[in-house]
N, CA, C and O atoms as a GROMACS GRO file, in nm:
protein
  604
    1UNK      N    1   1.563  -1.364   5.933
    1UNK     CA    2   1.590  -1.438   5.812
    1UNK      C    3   1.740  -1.438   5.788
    1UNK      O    4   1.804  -1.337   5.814
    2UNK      N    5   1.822  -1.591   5.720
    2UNK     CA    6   1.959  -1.518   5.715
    2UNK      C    7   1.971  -1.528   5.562
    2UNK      O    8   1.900  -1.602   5.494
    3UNK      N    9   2.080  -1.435   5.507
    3UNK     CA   10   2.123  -1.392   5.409
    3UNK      C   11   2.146  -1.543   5.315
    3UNK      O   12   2.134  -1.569   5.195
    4UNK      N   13   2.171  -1.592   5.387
    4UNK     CA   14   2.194  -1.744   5.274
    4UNK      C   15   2.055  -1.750   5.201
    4UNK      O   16   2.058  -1.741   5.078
    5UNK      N   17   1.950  -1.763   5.254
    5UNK     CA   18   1.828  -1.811   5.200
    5UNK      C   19   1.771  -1.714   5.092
    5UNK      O   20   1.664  -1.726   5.033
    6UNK      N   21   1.864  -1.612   5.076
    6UNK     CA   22   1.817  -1.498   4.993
    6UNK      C   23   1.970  -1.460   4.897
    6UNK      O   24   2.047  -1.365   4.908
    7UNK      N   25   1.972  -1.601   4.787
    7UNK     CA   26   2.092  -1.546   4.740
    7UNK      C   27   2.026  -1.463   4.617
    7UNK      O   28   2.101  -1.487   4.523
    8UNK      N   29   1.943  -1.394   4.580
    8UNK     CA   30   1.931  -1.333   4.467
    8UNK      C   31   1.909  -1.211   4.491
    8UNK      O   32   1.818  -1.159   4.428
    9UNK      N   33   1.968  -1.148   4.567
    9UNK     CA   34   2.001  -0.996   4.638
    9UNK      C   35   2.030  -0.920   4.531
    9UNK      O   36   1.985  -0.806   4.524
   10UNK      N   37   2.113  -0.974   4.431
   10UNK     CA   38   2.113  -0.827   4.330
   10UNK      C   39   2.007  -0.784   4.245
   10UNK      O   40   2.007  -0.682   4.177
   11UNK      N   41   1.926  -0.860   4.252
   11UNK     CA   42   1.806  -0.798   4.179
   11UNK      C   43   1.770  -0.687   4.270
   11UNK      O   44   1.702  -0.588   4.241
   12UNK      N   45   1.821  -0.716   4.378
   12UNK     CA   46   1.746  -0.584   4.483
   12UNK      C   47   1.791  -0.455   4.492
   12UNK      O   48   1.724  -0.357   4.524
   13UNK      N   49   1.981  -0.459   4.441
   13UNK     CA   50   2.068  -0.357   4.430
   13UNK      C   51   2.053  -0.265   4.302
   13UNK      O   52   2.084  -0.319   4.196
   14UNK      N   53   2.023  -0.173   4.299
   14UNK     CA   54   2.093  -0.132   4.142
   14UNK      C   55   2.161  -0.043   4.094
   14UNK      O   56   2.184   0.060   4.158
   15UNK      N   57   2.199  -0.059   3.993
   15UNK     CA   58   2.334   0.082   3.983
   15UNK      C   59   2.274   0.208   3.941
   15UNK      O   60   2.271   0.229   3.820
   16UNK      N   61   2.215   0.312   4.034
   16UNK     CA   62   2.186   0.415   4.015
   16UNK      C   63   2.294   0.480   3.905
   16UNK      O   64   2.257   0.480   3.788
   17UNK      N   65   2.396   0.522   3.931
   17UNK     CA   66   2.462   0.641   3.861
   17UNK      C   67   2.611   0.571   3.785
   17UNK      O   68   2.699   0.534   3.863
   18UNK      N   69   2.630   0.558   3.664
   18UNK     CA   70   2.791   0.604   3.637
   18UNK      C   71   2.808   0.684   3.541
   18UNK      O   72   2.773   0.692   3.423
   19UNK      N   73   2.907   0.776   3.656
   19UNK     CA   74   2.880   0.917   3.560
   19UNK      C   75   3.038   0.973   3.579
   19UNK      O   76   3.115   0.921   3.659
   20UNK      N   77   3.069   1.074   3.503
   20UNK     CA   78   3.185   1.177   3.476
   20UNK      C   79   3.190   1.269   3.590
   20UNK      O   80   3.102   1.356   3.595
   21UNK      N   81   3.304   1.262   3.710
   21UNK     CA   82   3.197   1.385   3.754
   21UNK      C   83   3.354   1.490   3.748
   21UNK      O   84   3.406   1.566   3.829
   22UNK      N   85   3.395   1.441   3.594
   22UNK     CA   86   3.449   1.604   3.543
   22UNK      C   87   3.633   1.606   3.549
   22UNK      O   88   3.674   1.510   3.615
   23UNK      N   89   3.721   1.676   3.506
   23UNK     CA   90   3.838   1.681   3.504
   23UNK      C   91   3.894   1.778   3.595
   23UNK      O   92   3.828   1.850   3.671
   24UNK      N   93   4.015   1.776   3.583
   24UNK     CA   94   4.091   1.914   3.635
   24UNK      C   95   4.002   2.040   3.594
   24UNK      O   96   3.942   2.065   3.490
   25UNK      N   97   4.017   2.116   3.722
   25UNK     CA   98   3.941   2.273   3.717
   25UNK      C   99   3.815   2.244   3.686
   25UNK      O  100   3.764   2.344   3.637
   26UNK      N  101   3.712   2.122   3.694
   26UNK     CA  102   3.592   2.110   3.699
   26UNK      C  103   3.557   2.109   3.840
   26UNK      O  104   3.649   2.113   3.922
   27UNK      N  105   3.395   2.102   3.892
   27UNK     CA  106   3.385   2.085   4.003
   27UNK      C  107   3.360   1.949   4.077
   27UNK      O  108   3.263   1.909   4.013
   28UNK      N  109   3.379   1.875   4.148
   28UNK     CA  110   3.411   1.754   4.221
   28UNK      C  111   3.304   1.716   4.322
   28UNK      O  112   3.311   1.798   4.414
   29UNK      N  113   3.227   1.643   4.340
   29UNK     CA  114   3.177   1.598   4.379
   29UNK      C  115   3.215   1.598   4.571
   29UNK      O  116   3.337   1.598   4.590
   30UNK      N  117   3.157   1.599   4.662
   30UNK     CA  118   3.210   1.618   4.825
   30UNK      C  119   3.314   1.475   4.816
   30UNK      O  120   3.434   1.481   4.844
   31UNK      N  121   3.261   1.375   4.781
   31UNK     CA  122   3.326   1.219   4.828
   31UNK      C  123   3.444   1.201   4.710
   31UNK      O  124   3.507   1.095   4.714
   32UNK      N  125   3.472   1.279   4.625
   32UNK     CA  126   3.542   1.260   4.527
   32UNK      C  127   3.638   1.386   4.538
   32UNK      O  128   3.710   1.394   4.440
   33UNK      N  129   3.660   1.497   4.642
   33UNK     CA  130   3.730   1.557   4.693
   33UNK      C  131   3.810   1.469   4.831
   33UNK      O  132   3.929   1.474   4.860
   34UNK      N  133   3.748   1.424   4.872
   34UNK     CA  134   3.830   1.341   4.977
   34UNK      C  135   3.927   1.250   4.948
   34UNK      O  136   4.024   1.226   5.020
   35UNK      N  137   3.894   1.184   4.813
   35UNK     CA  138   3.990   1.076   4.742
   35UNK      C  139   4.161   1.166   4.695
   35UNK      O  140   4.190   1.284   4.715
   36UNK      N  141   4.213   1.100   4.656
   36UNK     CA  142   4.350   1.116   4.600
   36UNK      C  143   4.382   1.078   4.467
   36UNK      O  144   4.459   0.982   4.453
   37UNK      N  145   4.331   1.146   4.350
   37UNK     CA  146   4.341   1.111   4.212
   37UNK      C  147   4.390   1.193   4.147
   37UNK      O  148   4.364   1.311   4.172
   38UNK      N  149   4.467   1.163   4.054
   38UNK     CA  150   4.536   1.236   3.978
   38UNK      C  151   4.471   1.368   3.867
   38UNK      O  152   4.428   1.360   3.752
   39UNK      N  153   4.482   1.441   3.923
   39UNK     CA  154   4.392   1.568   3.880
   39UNK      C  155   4.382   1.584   3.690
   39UNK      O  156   4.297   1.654   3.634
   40UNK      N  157   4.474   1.514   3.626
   40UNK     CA  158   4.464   1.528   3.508
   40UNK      C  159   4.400   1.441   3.468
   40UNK      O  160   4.393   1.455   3.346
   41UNK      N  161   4.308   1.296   3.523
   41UNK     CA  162   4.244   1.213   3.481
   41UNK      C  163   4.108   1.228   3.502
   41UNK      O  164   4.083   1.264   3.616
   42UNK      N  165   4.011   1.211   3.430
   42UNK     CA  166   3.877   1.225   3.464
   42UNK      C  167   3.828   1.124   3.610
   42UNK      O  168   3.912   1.043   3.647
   43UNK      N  169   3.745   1.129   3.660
   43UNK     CA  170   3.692   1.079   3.800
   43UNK      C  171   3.524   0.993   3.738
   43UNK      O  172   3.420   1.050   3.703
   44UNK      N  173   3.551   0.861   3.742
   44UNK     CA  174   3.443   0.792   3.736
   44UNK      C  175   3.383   0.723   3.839
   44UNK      O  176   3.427   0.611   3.863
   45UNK      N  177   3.288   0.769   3.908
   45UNK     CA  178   3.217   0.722   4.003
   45UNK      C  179   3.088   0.608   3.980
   45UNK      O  180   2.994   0.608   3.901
   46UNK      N  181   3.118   0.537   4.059
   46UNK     CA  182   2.996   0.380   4.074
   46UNK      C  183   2.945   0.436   4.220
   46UNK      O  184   3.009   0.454   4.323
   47UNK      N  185   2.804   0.459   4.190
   47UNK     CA  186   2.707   0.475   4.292
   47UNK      C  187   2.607   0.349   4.275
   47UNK      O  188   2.596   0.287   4.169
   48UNK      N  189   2.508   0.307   4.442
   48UNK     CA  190   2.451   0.242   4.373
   48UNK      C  191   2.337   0.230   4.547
   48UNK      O  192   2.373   0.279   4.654
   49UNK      N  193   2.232   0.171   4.530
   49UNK     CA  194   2.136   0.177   4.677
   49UNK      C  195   2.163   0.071   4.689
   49UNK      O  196   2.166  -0.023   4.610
   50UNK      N  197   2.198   0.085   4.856
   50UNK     CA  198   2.205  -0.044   4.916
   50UNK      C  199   2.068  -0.119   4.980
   50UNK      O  200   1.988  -0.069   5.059
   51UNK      N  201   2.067  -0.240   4.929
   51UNK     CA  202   1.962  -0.287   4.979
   51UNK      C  203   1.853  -0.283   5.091
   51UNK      O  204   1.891  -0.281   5.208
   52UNK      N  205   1.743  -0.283   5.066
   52UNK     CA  206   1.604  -0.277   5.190
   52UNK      C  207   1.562  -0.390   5.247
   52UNK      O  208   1.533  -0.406   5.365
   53UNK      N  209   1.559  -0.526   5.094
   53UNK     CA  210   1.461  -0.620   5.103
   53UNK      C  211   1.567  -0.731   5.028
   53UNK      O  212   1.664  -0.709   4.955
   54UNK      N  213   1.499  -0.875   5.084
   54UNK     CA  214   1.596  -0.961   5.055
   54UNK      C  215   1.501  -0.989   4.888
   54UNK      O  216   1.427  -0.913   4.824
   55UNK      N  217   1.541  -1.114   4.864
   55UNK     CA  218   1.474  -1.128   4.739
   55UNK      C  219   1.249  -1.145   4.757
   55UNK      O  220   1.146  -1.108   4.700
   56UNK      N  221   1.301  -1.234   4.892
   56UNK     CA  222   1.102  -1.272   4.905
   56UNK      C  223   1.070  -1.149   4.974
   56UNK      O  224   0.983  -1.162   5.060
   57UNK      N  225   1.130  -1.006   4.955
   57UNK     CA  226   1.080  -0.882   5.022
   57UNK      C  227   1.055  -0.888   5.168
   57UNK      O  228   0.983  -0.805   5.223
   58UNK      N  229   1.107  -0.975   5.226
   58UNK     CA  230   1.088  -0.935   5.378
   58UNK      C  231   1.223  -0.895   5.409
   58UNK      O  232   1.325  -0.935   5.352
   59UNK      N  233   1.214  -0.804   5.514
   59UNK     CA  234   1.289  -0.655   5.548
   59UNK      C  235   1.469  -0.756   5.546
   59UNK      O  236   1.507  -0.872   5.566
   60UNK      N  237   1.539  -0.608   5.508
   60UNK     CA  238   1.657  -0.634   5.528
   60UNK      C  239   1.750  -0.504   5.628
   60UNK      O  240   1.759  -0.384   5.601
   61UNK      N  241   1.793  -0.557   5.713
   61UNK     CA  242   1.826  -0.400   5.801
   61UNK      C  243   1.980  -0.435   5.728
   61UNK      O  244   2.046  -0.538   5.744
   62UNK      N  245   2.021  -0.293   5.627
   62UNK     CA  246   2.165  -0.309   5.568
   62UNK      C  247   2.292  -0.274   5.697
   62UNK      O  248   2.409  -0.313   5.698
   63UNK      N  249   2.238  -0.209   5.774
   63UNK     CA  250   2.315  -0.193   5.900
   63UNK      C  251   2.376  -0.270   5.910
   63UNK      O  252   2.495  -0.270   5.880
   64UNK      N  253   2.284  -0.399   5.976
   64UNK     CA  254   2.338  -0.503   6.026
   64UNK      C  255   2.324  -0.657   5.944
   64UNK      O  256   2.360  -0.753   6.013
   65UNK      N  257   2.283  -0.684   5.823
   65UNK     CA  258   2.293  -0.762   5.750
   65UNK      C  259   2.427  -0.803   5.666
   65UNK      O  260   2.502  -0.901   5.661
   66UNK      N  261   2.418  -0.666   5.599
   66UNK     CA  262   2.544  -0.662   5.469
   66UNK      C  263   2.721  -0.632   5.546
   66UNK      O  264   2.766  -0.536   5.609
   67UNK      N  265   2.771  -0.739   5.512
   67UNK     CA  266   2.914  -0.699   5.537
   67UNK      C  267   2.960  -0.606   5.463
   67UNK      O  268   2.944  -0.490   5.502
   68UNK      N  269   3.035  -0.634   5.328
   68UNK     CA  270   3.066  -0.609   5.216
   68UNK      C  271   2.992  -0.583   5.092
   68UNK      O  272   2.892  -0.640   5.049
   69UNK      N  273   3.093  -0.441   5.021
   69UNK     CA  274   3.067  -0.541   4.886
   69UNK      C  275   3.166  -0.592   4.803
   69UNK      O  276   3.279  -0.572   4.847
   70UNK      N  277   3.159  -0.662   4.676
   70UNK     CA  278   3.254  -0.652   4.565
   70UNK      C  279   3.272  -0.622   4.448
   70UNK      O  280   3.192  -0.681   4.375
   71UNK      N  281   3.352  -0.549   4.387
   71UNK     CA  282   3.377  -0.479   4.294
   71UNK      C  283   3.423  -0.541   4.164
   71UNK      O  284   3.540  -0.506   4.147
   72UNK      N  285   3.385  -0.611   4.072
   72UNK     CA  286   3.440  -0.686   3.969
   72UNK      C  287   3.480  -0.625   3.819
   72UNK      O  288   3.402  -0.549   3.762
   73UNK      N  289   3.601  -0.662   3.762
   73UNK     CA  290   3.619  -0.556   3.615
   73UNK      C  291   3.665  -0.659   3.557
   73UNK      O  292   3.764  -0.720   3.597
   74UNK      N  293   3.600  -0.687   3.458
   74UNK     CA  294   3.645  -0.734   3.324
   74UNK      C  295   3.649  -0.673   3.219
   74UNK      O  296   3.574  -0.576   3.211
   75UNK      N  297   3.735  -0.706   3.103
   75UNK     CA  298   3.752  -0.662   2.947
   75UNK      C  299   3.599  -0.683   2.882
   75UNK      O  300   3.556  -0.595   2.808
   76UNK      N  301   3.521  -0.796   2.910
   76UNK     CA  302   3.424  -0.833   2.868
   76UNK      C  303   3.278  -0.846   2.983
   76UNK      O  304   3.297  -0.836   3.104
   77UNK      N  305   3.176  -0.863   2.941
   77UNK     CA  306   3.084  -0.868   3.044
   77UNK      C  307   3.053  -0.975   3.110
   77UNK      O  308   2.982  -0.971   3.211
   78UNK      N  309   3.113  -1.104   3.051
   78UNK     CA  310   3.079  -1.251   3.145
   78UNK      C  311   3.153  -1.296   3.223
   78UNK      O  312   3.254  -1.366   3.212
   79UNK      N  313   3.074  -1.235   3.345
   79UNK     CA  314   3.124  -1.228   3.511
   79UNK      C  315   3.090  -1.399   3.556
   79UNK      O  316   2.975  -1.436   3.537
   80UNK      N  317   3.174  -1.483   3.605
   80UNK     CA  318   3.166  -1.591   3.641
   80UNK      C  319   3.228  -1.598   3.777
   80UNK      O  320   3.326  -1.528   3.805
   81UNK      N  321   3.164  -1.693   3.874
   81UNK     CA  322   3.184  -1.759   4.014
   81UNK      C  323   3.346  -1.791   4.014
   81UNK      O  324   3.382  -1.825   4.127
   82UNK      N  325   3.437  -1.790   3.933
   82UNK     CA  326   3.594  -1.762   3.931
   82UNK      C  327   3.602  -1.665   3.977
   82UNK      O  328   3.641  -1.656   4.094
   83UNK      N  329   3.575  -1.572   3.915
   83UNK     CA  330   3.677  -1.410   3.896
   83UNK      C  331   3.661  -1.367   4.047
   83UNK      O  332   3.555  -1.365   4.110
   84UNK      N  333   3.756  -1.342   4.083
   84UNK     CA  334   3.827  -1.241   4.235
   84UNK      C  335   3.793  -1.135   4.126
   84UNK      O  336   3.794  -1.124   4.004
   85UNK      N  337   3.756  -1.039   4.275
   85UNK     CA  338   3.742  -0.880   4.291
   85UNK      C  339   3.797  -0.846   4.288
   85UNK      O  340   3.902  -0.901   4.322
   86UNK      N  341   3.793  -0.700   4.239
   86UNK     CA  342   3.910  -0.607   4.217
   86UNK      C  343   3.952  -0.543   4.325
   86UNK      O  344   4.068  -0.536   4.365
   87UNK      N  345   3.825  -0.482   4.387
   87UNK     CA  346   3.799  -0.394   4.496
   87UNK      C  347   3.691  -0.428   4.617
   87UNK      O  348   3.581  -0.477   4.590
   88UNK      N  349   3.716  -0.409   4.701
   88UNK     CA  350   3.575  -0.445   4.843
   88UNK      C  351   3.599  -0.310   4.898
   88UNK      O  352   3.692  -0.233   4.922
   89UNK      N  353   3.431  -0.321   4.907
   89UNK     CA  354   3.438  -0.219   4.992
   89UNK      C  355   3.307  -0.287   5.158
   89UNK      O  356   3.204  -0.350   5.181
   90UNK      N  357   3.403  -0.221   5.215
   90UNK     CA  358   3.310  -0.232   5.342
   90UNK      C  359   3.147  -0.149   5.362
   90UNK      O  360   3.146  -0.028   5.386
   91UNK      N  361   3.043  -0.211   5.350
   91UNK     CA  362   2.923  -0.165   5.341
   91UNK      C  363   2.864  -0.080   5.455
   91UNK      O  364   2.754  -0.027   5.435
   92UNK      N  365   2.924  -0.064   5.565
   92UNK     CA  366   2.874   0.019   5.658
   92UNK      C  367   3.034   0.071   5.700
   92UNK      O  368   3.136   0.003   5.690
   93UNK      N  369   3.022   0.211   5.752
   93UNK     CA  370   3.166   0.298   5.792
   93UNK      C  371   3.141   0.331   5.885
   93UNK      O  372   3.025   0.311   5.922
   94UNK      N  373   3.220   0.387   5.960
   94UNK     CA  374   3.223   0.459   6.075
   94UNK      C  375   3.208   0.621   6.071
   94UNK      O  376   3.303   0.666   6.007
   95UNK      N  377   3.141   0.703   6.108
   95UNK     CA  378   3.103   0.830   6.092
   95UNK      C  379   3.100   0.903   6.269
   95UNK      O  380   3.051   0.847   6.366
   96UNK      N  381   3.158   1.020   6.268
   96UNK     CA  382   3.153   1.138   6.379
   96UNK      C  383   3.016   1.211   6.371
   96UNK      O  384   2.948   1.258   6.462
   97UNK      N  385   2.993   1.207   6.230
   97UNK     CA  386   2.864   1.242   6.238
   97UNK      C  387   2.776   1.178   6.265
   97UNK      O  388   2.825   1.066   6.274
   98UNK      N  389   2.613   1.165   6.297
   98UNK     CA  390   2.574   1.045   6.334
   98UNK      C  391   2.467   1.077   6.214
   98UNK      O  392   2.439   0.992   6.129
   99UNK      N  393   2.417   1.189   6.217
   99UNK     CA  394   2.335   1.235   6.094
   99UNK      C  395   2.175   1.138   6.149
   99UNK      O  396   2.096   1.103   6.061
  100UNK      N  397   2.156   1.117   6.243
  100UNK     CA  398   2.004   0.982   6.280
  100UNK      C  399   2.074   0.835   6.230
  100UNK      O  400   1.994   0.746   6.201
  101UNK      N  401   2.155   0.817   6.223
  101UNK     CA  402   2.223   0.688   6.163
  101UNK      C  403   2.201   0.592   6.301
  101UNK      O  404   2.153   0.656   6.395
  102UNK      N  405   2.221   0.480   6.324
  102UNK     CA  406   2.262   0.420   6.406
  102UNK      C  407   2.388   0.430   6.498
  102UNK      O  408   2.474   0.488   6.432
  103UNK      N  409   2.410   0.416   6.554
  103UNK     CA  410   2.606   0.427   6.634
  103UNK      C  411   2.631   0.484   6.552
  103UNK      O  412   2.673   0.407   6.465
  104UNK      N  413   2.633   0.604   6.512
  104UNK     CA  414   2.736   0.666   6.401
  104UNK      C  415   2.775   0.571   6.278
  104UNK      O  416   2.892   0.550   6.246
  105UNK      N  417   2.686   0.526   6.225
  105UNK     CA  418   2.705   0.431   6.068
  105UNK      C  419   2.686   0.509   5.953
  105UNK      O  420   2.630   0.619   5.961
  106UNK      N  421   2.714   0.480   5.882
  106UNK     CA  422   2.668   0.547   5.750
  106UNK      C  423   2.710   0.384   5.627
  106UNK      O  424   2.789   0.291   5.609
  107UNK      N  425   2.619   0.434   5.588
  107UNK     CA  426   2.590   0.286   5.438
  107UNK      C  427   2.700   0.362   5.351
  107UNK      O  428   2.710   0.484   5.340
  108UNK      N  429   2.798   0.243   5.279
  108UNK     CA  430   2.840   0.271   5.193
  108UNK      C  431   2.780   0.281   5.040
  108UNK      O  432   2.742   0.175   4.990
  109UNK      N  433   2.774   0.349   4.996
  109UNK     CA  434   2.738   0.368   4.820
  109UNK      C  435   2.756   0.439   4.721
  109UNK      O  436   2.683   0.493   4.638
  110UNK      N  437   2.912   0.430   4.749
  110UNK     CA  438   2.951   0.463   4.592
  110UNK      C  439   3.128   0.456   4.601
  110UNK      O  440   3.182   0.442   4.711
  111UNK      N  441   3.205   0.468   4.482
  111UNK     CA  442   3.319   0.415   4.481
  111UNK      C  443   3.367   0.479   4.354
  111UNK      O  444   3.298   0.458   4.254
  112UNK      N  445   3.499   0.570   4.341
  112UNK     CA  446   3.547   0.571   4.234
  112UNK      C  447   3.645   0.496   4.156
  112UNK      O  448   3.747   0.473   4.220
  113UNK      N  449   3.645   0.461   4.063
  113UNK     CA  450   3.687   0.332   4.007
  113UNK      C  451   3.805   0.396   3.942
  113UNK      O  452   3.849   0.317   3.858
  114UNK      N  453   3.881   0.515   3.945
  114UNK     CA  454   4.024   0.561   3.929
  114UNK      C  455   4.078   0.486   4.021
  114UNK      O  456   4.179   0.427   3.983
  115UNK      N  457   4.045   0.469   4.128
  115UNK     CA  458   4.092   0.412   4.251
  115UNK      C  459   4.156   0.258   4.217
  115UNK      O  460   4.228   0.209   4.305
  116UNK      N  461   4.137   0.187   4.107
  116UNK     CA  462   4.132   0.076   4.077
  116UNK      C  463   4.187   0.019   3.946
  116UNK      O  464   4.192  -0.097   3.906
  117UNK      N  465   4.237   0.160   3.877
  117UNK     CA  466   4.264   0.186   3.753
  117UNK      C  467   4.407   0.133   3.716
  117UNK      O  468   4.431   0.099   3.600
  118UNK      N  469   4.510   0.125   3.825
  118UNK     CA  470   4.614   0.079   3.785
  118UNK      C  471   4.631  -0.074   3.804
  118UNK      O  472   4.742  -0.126   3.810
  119UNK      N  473   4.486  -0.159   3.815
  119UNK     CA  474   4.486  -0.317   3.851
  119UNK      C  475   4.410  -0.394   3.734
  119UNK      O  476   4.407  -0.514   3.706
  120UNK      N  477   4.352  -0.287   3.678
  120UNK     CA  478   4.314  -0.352   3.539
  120UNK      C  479   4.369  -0.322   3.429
  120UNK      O  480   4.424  -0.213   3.415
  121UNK      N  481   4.360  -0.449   3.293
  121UNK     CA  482   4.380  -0.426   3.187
  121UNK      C  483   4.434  -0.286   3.119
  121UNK      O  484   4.431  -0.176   3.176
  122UNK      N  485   4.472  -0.306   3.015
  122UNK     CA  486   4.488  -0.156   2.947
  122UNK      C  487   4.374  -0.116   2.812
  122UNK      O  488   4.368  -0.011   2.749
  123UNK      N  489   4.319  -0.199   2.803
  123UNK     CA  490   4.184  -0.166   2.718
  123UNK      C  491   4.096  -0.040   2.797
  123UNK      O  492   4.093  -0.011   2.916
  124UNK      N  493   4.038   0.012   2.701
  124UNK     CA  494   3.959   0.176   2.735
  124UNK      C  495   3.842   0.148   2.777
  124UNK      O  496   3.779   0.212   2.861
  125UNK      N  497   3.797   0.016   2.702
  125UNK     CA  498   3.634  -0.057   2.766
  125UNK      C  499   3.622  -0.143   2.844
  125UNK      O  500   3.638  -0.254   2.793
  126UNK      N  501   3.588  -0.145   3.007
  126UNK     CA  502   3.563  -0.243   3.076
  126UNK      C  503   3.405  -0.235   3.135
  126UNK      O  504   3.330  -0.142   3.167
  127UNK      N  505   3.395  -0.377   3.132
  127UNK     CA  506   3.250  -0.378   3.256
  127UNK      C  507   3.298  -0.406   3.402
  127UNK      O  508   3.393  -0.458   3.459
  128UNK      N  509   3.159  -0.332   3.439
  128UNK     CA  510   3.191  -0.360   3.615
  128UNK      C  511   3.046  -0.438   3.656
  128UNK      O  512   2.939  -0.448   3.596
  129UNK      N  513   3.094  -0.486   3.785
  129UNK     CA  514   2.974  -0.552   3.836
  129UNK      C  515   3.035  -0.564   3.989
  129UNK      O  516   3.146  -0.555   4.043
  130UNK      N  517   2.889  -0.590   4.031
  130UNK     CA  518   2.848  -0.562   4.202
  130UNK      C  519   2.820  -0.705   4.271
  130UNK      O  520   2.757  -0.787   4.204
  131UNK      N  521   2.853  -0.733   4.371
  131UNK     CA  522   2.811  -0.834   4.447
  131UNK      C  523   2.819  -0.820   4.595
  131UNK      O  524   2.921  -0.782   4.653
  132UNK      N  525   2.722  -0.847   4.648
  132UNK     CA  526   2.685  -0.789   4.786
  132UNK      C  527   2.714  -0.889   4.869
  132UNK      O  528   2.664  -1.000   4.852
  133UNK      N  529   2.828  -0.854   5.007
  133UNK     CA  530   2.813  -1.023   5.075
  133UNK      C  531   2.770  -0.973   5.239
  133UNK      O  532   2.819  -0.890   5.315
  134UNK      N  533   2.666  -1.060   5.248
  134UNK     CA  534   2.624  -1.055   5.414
  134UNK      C  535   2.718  -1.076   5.511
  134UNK      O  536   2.830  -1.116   5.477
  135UNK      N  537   2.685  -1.052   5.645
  135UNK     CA  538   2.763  -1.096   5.765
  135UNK      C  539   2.758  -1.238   5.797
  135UNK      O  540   2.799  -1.298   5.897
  136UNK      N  541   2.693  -1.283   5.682
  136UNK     CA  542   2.728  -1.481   5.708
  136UNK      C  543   2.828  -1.525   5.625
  136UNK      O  544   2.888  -1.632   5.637
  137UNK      N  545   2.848  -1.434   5.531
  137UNK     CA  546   2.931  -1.486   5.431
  137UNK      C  547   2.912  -1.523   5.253
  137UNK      O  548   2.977  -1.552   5.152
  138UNK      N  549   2.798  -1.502   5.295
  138UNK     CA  550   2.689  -1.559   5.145
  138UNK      C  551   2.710  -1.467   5.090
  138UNK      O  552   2.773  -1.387   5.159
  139UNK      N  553   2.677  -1.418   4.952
  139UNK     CA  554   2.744  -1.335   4.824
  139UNK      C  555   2.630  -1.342   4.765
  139UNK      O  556   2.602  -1.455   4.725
  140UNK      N  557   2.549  -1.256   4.743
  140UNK     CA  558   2.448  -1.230   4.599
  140UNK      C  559   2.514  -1.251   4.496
  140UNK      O  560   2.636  -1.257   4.512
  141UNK      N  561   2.451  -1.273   4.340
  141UNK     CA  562   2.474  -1.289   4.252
  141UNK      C  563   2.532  -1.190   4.197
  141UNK      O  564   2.522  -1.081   4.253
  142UNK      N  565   2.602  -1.202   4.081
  142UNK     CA  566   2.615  -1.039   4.042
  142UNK      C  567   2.569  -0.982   3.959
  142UNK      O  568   2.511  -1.052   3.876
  143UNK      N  569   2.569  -0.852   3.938
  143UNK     CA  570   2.454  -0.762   3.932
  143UNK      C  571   2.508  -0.728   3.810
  143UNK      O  572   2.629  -0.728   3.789
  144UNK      N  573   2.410  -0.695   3.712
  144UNK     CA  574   2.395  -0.681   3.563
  144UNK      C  575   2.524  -0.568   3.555
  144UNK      O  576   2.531  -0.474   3.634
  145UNK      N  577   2.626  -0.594   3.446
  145UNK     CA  578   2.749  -0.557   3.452
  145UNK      C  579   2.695  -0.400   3.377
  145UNK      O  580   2.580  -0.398   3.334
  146UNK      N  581   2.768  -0.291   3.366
  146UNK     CA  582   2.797  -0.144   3.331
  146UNK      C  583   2.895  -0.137   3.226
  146UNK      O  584   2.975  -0.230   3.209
  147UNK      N  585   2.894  -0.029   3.153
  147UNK     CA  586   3.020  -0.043   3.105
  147UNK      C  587   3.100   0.089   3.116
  147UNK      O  588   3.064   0.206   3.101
  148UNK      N  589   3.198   0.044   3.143
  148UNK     CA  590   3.325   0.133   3.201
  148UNK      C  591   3.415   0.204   3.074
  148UNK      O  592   3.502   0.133   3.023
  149UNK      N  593   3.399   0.319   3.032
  149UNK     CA  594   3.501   0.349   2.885
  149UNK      C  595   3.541   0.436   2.985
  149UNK      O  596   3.474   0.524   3.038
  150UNK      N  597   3.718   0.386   3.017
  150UNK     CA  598   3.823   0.493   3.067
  150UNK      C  599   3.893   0.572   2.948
  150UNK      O  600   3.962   0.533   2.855
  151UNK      N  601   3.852   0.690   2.982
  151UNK     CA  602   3.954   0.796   2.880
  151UNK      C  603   4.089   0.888   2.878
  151UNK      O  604   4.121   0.948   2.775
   0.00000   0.00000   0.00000
């Protein structure tokens, strides 16, 4: 099946977690020790499952389907077919470990959004939103926005 015929993919994604995961002299998360953030700012992480199934539920291998994703922030929550991303992230990585993965893949899912902090606005409340794009090029819709209070 290709990804075009299934543009309503974000119903399929969803944002498991956004959470605090804590300040200076708190404890840090494994993937949020690897990053480079400024230890006096709190660490907000966007987790989220990457897709199984396209929208008519027949199989989606994220391996080899999903290119990307994209990362969207606005002041407000109405995400429109204008707005450029803030952030992409590449949906499958390269890993030494293989962990049963395929070729050493590992799915991307999750992203800290300090990482991104000096490209948005200066307001304390933003929403974020997700959009998933296949290896054809096609882009799911985007996915019911979050809201982001940087402190």
């Amino acid at each position: 099946m290709t990804f075009a015929r299934h543009r309503d993919l974000p119903l399929l994604i969803l944002f498991l977690v956004i959470v605090a995961s804590g300040c200076a002299g708190g404890e840090t998360s494994a993937s949020a020790q690897s990053q480079t953030v400024s230890p006096s700012s709190p660490q907000t992480l966007l987790a989220w499952n990457p897709p199984s199934n396209y929208a008519d539920n027949a199989a989606l291998d994220p391996y080899r389907d999903l290119d990307h994703y994209e990362i969207y922030v606005r002041e407000d929550g109405n995400f429109t077919d204008t707005d450029l991303p803030t952030a992409v992230v590449a949906a499958v990585k390269k890993s030494s470990a293989t962990g049963g993965n395929p070729g050493g893949e590992l799915l991307e899912s999750e992203f800290l959004l300090n990482n991104i902090e000096s490209f948005i606005g200066e307001g304390n409340r933003h929403y974020v939103s997700l959009k998933a794009v296949g290896v054809d090029g096609q882009k799911s819709a985007f996915m019911s926005p979050v809201v982001w209070d940087k402190i």
